[in-house]
C-alpha positions as CSV (number, residue, x, y, z in Angstrom):
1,X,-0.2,6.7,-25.8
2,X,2.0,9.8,-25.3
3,X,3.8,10.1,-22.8
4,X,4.7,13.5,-21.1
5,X,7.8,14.3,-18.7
6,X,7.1,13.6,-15.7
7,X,4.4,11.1,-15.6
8,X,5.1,8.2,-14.2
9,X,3.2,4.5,-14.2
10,X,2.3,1.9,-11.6
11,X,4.7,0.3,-8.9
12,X,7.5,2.3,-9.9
13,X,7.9,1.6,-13.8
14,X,8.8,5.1,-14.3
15,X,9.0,5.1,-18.5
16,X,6.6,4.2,-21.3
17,X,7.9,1.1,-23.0
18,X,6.7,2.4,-26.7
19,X,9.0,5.5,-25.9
20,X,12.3,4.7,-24.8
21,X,15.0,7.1,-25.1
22,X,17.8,4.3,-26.7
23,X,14.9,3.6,-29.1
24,X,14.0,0.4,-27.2
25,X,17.6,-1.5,-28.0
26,X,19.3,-0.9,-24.9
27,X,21.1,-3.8,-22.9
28,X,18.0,-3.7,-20.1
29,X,15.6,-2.6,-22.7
30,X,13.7,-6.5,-22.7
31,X,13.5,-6.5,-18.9
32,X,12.3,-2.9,-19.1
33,X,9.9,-3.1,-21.1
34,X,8.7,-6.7,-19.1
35,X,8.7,-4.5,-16.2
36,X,6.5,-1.6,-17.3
37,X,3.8,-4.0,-19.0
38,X,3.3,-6.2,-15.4
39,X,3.1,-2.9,-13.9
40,X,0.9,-2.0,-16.4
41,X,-1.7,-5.0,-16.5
42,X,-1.2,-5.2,-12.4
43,X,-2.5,-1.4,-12.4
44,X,-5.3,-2.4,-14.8
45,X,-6.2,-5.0,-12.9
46,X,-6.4,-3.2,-9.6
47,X,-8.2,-0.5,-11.2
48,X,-11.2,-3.1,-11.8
49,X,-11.2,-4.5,-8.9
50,X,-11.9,-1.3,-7.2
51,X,-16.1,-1.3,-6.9
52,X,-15.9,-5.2,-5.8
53,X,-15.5,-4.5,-2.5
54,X,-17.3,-8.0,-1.0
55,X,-15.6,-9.7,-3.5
56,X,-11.7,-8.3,-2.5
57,X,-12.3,-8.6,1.7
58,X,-13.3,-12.5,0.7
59,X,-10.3,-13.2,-0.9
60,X,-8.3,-11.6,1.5
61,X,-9.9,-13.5,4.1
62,X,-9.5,-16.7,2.5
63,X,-5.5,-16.3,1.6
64,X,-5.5,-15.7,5.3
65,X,-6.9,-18.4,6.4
66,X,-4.7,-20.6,3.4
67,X,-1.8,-19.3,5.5
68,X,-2.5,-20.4,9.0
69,X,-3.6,-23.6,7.9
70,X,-0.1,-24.0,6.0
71,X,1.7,-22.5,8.8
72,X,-0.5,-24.6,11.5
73,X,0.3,-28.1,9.1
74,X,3.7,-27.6,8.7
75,X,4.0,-26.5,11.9
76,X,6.3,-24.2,10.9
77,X,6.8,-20.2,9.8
78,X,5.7,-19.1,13.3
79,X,8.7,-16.5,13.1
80,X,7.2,-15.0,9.8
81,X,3.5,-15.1,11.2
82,X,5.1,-13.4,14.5
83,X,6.5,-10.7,11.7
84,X,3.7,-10.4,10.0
85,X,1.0,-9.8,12.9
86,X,3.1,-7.3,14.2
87,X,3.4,-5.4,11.1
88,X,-0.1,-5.7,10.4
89,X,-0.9,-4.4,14.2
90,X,1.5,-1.6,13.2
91,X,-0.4,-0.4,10.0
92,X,-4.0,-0.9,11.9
93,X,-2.6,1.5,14.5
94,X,-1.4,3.9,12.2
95,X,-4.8,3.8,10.7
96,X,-7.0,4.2,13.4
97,X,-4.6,6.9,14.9
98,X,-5.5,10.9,14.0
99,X,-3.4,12.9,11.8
100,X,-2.2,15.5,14.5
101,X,-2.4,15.1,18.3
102,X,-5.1,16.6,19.3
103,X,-3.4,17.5,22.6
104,X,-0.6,19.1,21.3
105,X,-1.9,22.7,22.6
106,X,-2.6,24.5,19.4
107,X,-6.2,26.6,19.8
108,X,-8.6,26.8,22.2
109,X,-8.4,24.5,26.0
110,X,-10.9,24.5,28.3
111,X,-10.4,25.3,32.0
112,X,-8.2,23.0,33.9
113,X,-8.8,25.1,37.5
114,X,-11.8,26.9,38.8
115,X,-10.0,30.1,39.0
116,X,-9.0,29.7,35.4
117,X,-11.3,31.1,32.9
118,X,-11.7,30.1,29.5
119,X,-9.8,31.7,26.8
């Protein structure tokens, strides 16, 4: 595998293990290289999943529902549940929200009056 300047790997493992620039014997050189393979076999791992789409929303669903039951039977992490909804009602918003306002009074507007005419 060569690795160019630049390129950079999964989840923020920015260097190629195989090519260090200490030669691989620096004092963070074991957790490095640690590092870059998880991010490496997470990546690979990911990449597979991809066309199982059934498969992925099933498993999402059911650590879901392993997490309210925990929560519900320990009656307990209702602050964390609390954090979570809300930052998963935050990134659903942001999702289903357009890009640019389409309000924001760049282009065409229709009439607002009768004695306005459209421009």
């Amino acid at each position: 595998m060569s690795s160019q300047k630049g390129e950079s790997f999964a989840y923020g493992a920015s260097e190629d293990p195989t090519t260090s620039s200490d030669g691989g014997f620096g004092v963070n050189a074991g957790a490095k290289n640690l590092r870059v393979r998880a991010s490496q076999k997470m990546q690979v791992f990911l990449d597979r999943s991809v066309p199982h789409t059934g498969r992925r929303w099933m498993c999402w669903c059911l650590l879901v529902a392993t997490y309210f039951l925990r929560a519900y039977l320990v009656h307990g992490y209702y602050i964390v549940t609390y954090g979570l909804g809300i930052y998963n009602l935050n990134l659903t918003i942001g999702f289903l929200s357009p890009a640019r306002d389409p309000a924001g009074g760049d282009g065409p507007t229709l009439p607002s009056s009768k004695n306005e005419e459209y421009r």
